[in-house]
N, C-alpha and C positions, 0 to 999 in steps of 0.2 A: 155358731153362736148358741149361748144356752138359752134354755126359754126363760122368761118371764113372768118368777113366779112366787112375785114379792109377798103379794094380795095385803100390801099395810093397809094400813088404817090410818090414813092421812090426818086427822080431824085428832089423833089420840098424839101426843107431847109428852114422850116418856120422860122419866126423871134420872134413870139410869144411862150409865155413858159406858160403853164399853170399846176400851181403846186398843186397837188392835196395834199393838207397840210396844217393846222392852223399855222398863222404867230407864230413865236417866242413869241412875244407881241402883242396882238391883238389890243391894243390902241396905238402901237406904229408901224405901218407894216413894216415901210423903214427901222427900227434896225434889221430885219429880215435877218439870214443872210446868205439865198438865194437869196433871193431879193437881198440883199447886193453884194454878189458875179456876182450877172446879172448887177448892176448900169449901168457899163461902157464895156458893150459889145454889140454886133450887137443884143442883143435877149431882147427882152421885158417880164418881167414874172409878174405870179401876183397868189397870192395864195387863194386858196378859199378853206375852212374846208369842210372835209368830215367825220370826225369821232368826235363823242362826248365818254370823258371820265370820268369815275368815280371810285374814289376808294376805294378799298373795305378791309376786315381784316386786318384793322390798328392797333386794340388793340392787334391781336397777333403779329405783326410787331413787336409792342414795345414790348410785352413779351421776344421776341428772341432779341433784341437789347439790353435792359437791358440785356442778359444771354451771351450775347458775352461781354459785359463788365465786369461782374461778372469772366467770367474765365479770361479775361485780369489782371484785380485785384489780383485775384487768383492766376496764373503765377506770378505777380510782386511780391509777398506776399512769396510764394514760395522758389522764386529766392535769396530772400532777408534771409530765413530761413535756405537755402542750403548753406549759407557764415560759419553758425556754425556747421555744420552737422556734425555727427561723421561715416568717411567711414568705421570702424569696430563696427558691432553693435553688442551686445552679441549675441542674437539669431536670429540664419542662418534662418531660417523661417520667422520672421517680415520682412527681403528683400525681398525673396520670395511671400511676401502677398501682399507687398507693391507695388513691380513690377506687380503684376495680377491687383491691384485695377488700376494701371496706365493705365494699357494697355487698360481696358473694358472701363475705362472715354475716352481714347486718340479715342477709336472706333468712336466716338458719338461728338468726338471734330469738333467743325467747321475750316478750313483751307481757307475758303474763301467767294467771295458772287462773284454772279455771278447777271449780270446786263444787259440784251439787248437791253432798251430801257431808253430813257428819259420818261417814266412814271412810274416807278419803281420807280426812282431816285426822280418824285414828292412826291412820298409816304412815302421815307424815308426821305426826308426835311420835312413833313408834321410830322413826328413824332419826328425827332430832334427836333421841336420847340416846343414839349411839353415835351418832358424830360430834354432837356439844363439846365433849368431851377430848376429842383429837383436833378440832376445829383452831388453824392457827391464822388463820383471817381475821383482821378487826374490821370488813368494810361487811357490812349485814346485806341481804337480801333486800334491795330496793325496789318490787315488783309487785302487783295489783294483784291481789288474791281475788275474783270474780265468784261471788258465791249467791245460791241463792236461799233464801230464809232466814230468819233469825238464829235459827240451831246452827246451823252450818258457820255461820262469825260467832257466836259465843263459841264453838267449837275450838275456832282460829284462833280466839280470844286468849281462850285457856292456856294453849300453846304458848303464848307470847308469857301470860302472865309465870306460867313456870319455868320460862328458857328466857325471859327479855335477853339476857347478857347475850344468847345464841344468835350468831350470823344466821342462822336457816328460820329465826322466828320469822313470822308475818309482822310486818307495820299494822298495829292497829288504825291508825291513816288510809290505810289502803288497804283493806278489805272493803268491799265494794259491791253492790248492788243488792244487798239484802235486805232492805227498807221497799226498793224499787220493783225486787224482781221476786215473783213468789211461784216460778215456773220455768223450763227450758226455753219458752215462747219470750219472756217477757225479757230473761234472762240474755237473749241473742240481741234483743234490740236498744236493751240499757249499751252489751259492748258494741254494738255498731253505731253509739251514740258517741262515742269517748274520743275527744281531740285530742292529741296526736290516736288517728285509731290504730289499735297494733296491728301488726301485722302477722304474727303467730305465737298463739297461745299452745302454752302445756294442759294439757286437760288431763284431769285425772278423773276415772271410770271405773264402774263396776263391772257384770258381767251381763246386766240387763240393761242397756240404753237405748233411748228411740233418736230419733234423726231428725229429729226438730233442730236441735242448735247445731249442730256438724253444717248441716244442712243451708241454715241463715248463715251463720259464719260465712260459710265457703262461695257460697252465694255473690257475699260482699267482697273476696279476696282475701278473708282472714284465714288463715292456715291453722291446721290444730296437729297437734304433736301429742298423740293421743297415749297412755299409757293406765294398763286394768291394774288397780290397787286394792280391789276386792273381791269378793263373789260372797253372795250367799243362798243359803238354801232353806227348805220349810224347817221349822222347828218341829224335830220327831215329839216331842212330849206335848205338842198342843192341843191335841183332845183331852185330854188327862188335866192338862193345866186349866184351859177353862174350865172342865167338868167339877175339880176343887174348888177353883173361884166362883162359883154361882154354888158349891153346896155349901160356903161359908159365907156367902154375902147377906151383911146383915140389914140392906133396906127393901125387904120385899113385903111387897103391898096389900097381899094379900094375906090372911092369918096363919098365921102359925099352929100346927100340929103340937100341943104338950103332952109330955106324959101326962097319964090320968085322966086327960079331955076325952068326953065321948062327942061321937058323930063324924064328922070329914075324914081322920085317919090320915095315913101316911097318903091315899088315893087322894085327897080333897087337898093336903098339903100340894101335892105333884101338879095337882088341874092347878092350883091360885097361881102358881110358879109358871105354869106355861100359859099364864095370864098376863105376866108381866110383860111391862116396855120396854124395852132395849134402843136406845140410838147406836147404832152399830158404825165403828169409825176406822174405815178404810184409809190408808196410809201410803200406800203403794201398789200397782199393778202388779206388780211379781206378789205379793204377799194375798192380796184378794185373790188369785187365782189358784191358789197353794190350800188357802185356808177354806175356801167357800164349804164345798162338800162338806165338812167339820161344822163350821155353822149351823148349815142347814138338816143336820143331822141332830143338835138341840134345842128342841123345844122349847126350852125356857129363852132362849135370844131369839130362835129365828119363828116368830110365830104372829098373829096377825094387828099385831100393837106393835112389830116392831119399824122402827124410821131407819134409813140408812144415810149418813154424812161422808162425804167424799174431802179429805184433805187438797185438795188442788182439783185445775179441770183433766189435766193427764187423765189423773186416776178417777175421776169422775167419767169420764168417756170410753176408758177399759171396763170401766165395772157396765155400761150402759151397752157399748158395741159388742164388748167379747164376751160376759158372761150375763149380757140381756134383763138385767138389775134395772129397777127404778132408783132414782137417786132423789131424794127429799131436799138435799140441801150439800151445798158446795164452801169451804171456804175460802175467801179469795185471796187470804195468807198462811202458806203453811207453817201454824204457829197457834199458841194457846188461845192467844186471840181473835185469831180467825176465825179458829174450831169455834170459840163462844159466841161471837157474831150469828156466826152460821146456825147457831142454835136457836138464837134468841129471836133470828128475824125468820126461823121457821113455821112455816101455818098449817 
């Protein structure tokens, strides 16, 4: 564990937000909607990327998305056969076959998909838009997207709203527990809540996950059919990136250096600047652990005004167990809203 070696200054309520996070749109920051949620309040924020991603086993993505629409199909097809069916069949044995062949398919049936991130949700818009296209199914994806956060269903959202016609969009109906679940923890026990409860989920993953939900799930008998849709890694340009963003941010608190001014100089400009507040806003375990060193190596964030805010308790309890951080304040939805919560009820 690292040490601990915040040394904030509790009692100080910086005004400045610094969000360790790629905007929504990178060519567009102000639609960003964190940013968005800070406009009109006492806090000034600004986001600077710390992680690069990439995505990976596409082709099998689309194997198992065609194969979720194939049994979609298949059920319609079914359903439609069962209108003439005859409920006395001569031989008592072809029920009995019939029901085993049912049951060992139903084992192996997907009941859902499971989503924890808006990068996930890139990868399966990445491959709706290569099968939309060939897709000669009219029966859609009838299946529970399990997501948690709001980003994560406006993600799904999106999908739907540019594919509606697409069998592989999500039912905006069924996206599901994002209101409820703002964590893997909270996230296992919304789906061990759900009558008929499935009995296995598609999970889609990154290349860093903890064993909270595997773990509840499987606990309960829910089965997970796990498959890695991402990975990522530190952002090489993020020293760089924030050292620009604090030498053009224009709400610092202390005076300003002008041409012609005598006294403080470019030395008095540096001290006001490694005076300032920073609420420093953790977003991920993988990303605080990539970035800290970075941090703590500028002055003007990481110095004794500054507060640190944790997006969820995950990453609240990584930044406290494995890199030995105090944590000022937690939000208990990861989302604009939380983030703001969690600012405003901090003391």
């Amino acid at each position: 564990m690292a040490s601990n070696n915040n040394n904030n200054n509790n009692s100080f309520n910086p005004t400045n937000v610094l969000l360790l996070r790629a905007p929504d749109d990178p060519e567009n920051p102000s639609s960003d909607k964190y940013l968005s949620a800070f406009a009109n309040t006492r806090w000034n924020a600004v986001c600077v990327p710390v992680l690069e991603t990439a995505l990976v086993n596409l082709e099998e993505l689309s194997e198992v998305m065609s194969e979720l629409v194939r049994e979609e199909d298949d059920q319609a097809s079914q359903t439609t056969n069962n209108s003439s069916f005859d409920p006395y069949p001569e031989e008592e044995n072809s029920t009995s076959s019939l029901n085993n062949d049912n049951e060992n398919s139903n084992s192996n049936k997907i009941d859902g998909i499971i989503m924890t991130s808006s990068r996930a949700c890139d990868a399966w818009s990445l491959v709706v838009d290569q099968l939309s296209s060939s897709a000669s199914t009219p029966t859609p994806i009838q299946l529970p997207f399990y997501v948690i956060g709001t980003s994560t269903r406006n993600a799904l959202l999106q999908i739907y709203f540019s594919h509606s016609s697409s069998p592989y969009s999500p039912d905006p109906s069924l996206i599901l527990g994002a209101d409820e679940a703002g964590n893997a923890e909270e996230l296992a026990r919304f789906i061990i809540r759900q009558q008929p409860r499935p009995r296995k989920l598609l999970y889609l993953t990154g290349d860093k996950n903890r064993e909270v939900l595997p773990g509840m799930l499987g606990s309960e008998g829910i089965g997970l059919r796990k498959l890695q849709v991402y990975g990522t890694k530190g952002c090489l340009s993020f020293k760089d990136d924030l050292a620009l963003t604090l030498d053009r941010w224009p709400h610092h608190h202390g005076r300003r250096h002008e041409e012609g001014e005598e006294g403080e100089g470019k030395e008095g400009e540096k001290e006001a600047a490694e005076e300032e507040g920073w609420w420093i806003t953790f977003f991920a375990p993988s990303s605080a652990s990539f970035v800290l060193p970075f941090l703590q190596s500028e002055k003007r964030v990481w110095n004794k005004n500054k507060r640190i805010v944790a997006i969820g308790k995950t990453t609240s309890a990584h930044l406290k167990e494995e890199l030995g951080l105090e944590v000022d304040a937690v939000a208990t939805k990861p989302s604009p809203e939380g983030l703001l919560d969690a600012l405003q009820s901090a003391r």
